[in-house]
C-alpha positions as CSV (number, residue, x, y, z in Angstrom):
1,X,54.3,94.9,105.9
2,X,58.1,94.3,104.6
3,X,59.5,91.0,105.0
4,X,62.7,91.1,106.9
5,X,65.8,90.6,105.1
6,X,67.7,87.7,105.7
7,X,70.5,88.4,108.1
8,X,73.9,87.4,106.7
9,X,76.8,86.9,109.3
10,X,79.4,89.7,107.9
11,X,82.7,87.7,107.2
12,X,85.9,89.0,109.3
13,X,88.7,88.2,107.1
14,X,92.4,88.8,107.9
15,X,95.3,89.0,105.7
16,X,97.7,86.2,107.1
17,X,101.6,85.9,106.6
18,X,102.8,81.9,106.2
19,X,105.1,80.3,105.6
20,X,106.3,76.5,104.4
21,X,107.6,74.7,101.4
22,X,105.5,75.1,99.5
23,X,104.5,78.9,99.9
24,X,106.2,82.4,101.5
25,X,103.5,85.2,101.2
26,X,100.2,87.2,102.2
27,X,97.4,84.9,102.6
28,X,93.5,85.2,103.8
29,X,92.7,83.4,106.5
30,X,88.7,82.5,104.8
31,X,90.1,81.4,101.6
32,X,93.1,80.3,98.6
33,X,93.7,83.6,98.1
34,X,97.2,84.7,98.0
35,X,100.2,86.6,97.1
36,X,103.8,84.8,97.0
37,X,106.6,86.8,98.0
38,X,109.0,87.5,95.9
39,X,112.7,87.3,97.7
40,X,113.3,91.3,98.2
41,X,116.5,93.3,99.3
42,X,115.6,96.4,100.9
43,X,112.8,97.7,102.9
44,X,111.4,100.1,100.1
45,X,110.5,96.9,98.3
46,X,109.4,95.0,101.1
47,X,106.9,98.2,101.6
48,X,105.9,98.1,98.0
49,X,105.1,94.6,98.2
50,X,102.8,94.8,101.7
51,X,101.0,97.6,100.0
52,X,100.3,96.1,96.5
53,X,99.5,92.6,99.0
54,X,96.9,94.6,101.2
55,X,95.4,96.6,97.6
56,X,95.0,93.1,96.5
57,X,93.6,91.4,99.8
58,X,91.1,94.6,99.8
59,X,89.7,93.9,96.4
60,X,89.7,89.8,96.3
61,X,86.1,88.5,97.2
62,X,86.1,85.2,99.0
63,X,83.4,82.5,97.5
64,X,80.7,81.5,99.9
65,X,81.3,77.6,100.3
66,X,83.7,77.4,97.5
67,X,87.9,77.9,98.0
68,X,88.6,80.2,94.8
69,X,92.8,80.0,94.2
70,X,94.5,83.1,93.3
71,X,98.2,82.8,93.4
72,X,99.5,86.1,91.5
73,X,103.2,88.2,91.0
74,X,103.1,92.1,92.1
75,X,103.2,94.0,89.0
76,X,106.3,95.9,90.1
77,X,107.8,92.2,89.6
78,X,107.1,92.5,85.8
C-alpha cells in the first residue's frame, strides 16, 4: 500500500499594481516581489514594460514562510 502524498494547498498568486511613496510598479500579492516602474511616454513602452512585468511575475517563486525581496529594472531600461 502507497502512502498518500501530503496535500499542499496550491498558492493563487496575483500580479498587483500599487502605488505610494515609496514604490510605483507590479507587485505579487503573496510576497516582496516586484517590479518598479520606470516613468514611460508612450503606450508601446508601457506594453513592453507589462509584458517584461508579467514574464517576470511568471518565473519568480514565492518562499514558503519567508518574504524574499526582488526589486529589479526591465532590461529594455539598460
Amino acid at each position: 500500500m502507497q502512502k498518500p502524498e501530503a496535500h499542499k494547498p496550491r498558492m493563487n498568486r496575483h500580479m498587483i499594481w500599487a502605488e505610494n511613496e515609496d514604490f510605483t510598479g507590479w507587485c505579487c500579492s503573496h510576497c516582496l516581489w516586484g517590479l518598479i516602474a520606470p516613468r514611460l511616454e508612450t503606450t508601446v513602452a508601457a506594453l513592453a514594460f507589462n509584458r517584461v512585468a508579467q514574464e517576470g511575475f511568471d518565473k519568480h517563486a514565492c518562499l514558503s514562510g519567508v518574504q524574499a525581496e526582488t526589486r529589479i529594472s526591465p532590461p529594455y531600461l539598460s
